[in-house]
C-alpha positions in Angstrom: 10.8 42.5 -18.5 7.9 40.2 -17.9 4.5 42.4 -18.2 2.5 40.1 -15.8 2.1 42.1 -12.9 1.7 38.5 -11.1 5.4 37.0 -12.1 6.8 40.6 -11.3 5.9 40.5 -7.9 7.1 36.9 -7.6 10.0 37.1 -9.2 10.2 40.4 -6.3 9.6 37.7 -3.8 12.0 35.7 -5.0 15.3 37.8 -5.6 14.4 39.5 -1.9 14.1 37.0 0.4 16.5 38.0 3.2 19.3 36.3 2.9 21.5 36.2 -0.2 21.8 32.3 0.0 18.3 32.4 -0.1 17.8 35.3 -2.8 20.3 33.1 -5.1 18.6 29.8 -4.5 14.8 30.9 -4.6 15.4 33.6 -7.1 18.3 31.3 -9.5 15.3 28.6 -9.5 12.4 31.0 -10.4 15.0 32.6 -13.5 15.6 29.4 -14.5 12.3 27.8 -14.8 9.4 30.1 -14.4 8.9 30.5 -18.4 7.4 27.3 -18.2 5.3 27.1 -15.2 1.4 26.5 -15.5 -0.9 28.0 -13.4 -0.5 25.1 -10.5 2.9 25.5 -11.0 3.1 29.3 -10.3 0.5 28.8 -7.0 3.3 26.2 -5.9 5.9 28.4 -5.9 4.1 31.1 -4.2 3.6 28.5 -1.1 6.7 27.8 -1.1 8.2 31.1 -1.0 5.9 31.1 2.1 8.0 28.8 4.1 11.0 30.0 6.1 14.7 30.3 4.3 16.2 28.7 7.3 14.3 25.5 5.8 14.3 26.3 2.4 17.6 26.3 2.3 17.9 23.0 5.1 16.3 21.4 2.0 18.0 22.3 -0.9 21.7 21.4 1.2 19.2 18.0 2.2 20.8 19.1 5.8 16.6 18.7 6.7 14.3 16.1 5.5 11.6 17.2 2.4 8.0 17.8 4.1 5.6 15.2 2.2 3.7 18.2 1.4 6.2 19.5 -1.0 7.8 16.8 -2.4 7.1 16.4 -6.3 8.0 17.4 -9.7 9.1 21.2 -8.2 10.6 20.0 -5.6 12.5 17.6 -7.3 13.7 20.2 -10.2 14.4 22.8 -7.5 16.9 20.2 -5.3 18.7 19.8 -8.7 20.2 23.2 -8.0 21.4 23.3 -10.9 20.5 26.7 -11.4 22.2 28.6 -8.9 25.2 30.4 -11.0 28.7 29.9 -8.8 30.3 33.4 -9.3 
């Protein structure tokens, strides 16, 4: 268990976003990659958890175009989704 009360509450935010497609792909990504994450890292994902799943999830199926505002390094390792387990 992490004992940041921060990266608890985000990794909260991320495994309980609404929908399970959502809770899998927000949540699979944070698992997967938060261990590494500097601070303007952590305050990216936090924005994005902001936005709604509908789009979230419009981007990671690229069914919707990336905003210019969050395309980057994230972005790019979260469309990878390669870190969504297929049970």
């Amino acid at each position: 268990m992490n004992d940041n009360p921060r990266m608890r509450r985000i990794q909260f935010r991320a495994w309980h976003r609404g929908t399970r497609e959502a809770d899998y792909t927000v949540g699979g990504f944070f698992d997967r990659h938060h261990a590494t994450w500097n601070e303007e890292e952590i305050d990216w994902f936090e924005r994005f958890m902001e936005e709604q799943d509908a789009d979230i999830i419009g981007w990671a199926l690229g069914t919707i175009p990336v905003p210019d505002e969050w395309k980057g390094s994230m972005m790019d390792r979260f469309l990878k989704l390669d870190f969504v387990k297929i049970v």
